[in-house]
C-alpha positions as CSV (number, residue, x, y, z in Angstrom):
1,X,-13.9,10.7,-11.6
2,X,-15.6,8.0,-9.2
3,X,-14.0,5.9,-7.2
4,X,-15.3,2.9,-5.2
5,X,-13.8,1.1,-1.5
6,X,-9.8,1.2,-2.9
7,X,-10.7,2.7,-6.1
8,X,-11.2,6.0,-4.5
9,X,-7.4,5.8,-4.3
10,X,-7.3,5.4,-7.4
11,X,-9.2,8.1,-8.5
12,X,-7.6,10.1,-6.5
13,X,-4.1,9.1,-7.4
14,X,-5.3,9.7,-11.3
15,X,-6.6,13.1,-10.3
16,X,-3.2,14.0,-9.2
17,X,-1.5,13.0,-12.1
18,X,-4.1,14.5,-14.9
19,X,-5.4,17.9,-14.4
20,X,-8.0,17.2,-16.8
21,X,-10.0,15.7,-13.7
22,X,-11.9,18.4,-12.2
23,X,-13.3,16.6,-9.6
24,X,-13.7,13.1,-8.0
25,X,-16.3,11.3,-5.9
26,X,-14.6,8.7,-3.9
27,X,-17.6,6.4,-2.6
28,X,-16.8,4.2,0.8
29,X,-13.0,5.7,0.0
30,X,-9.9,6.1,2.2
31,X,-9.5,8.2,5.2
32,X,-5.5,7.1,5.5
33,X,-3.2,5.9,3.4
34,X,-2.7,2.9,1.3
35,X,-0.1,1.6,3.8
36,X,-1.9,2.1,6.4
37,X,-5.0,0.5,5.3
38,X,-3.2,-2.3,4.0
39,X,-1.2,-3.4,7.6
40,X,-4.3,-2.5,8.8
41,X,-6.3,-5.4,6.7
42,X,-3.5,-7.7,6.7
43,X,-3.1,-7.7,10.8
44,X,-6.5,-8.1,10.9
45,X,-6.1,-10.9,8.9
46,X,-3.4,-12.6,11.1
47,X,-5.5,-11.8,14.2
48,X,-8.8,-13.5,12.5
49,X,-6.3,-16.4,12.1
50,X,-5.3,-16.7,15.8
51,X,-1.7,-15.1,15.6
52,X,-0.5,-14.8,18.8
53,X,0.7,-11.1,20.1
54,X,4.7,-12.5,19.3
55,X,3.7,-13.3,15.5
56,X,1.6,-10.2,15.3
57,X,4.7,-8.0,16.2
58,X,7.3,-9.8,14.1
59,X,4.4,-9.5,11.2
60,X,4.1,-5.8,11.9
61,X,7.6,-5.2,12.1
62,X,8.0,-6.6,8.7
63,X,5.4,-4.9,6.9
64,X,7.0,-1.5,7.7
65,X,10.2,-2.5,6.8
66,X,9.0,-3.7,3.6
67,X,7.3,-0.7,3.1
68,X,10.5,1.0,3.4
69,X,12.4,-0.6,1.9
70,X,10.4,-0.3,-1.5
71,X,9.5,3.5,-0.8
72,X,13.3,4.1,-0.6
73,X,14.0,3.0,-3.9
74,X,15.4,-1.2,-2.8
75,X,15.8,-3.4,-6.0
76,X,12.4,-5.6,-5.9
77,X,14.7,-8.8,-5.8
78,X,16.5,-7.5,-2.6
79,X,13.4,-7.1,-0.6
80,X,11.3,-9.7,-1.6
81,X,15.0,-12.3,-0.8
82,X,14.7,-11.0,2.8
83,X,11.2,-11.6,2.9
84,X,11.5,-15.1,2.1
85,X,13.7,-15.6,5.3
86,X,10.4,-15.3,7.1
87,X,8.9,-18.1,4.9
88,X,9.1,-20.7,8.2
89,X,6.9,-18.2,10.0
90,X,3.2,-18.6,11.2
91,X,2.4,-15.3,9.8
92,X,4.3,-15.6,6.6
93,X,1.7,-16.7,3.8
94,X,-1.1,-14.0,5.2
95,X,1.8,-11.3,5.0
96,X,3.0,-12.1,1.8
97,X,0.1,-13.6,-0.3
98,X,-0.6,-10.1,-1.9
99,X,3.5,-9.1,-2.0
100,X,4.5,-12.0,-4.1
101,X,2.9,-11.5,-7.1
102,X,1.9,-9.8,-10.3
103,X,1.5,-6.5,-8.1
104,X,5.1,-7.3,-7.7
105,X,5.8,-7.5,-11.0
106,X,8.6,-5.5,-13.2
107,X,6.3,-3.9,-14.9
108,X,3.7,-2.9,-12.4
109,X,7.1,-1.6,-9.9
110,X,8.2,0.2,-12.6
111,X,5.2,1.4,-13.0
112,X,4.6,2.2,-9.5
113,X,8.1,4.1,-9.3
114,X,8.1,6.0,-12.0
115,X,4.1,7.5,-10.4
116,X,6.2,7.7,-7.0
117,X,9.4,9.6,-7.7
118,X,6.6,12.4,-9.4
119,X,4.7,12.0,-6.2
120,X,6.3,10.4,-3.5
121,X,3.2,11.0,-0.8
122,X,0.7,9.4,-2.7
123,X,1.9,5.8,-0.9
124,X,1.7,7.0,2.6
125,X,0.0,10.7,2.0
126,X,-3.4,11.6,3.6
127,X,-6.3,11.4,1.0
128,X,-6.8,15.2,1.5
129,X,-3.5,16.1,0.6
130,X,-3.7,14.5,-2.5
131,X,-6.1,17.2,-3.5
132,X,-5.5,20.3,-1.4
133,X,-8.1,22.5,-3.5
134,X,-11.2,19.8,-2.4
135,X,-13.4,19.8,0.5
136,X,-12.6,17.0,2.0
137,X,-16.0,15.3,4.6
């Protein structure tokens, strides 16, 4: 299986759950996890926008918790209502553009839930771990 830039998750995340893949190539791929990579791009994001420190922090804070939240199993509706009482904030439409939408969606979270109560790491998991039995450089 090959995997490009975020796809390499994905190949590695389908390699996981179908041991018919004996092997994946994961080209410009991750080195930590999707939640990582993903504050990562977003804070940069803010900062390219001139977010002060303050905004950055409150920004931050909320992209964990929202992580959380959803990795612990929080009805969609819940999270996403406490994530419109940012909606007056600088940082609000950079933080939320991506967390709003079809991703979002019933179908994709139920989706995404059922592939994380089978494999809880994969969301925050180092990309080696996801395949202990491959070199990894």
């Amino acid at each position: 299986m090959y995997g490009v830039s975020q796809g390499g998750w994905v190949a590695l995340i389908a390699a996981a759950l179908d041991a018919r893949v004996r092997f994946v190539i994961s080209n410009s791929g991750p080195g930590v996890s999707p939640a990582y990579q993903d504050r990562f791009r977003i804070l940069n994001d803010l900062r390219q926008d001139g977010q002060d420190g303050t905004a950055l922090t409150e920004a931050g804070r909320w992209l964990y918790e929202r992580a959380d939240r959803l990795l612990a199993g929080q009805f969609l509706e819940d999270v996403l209502a406490s994530q419109e009482s940012f909606k007056g904030s600088s940082w609000y439409h950079l933080t939320t553009r991506y967390f709003d939408t079809w991703f979002l969606s019933p179908k994709a979270w139920l989706r995404s839930r059922r592939c994380s109560r089978r494999y809880p790491e994969i969301h925050t998991a180092s990309p080696c771990s996801l395949a202990p039995d491959t070199a990894c450089s």
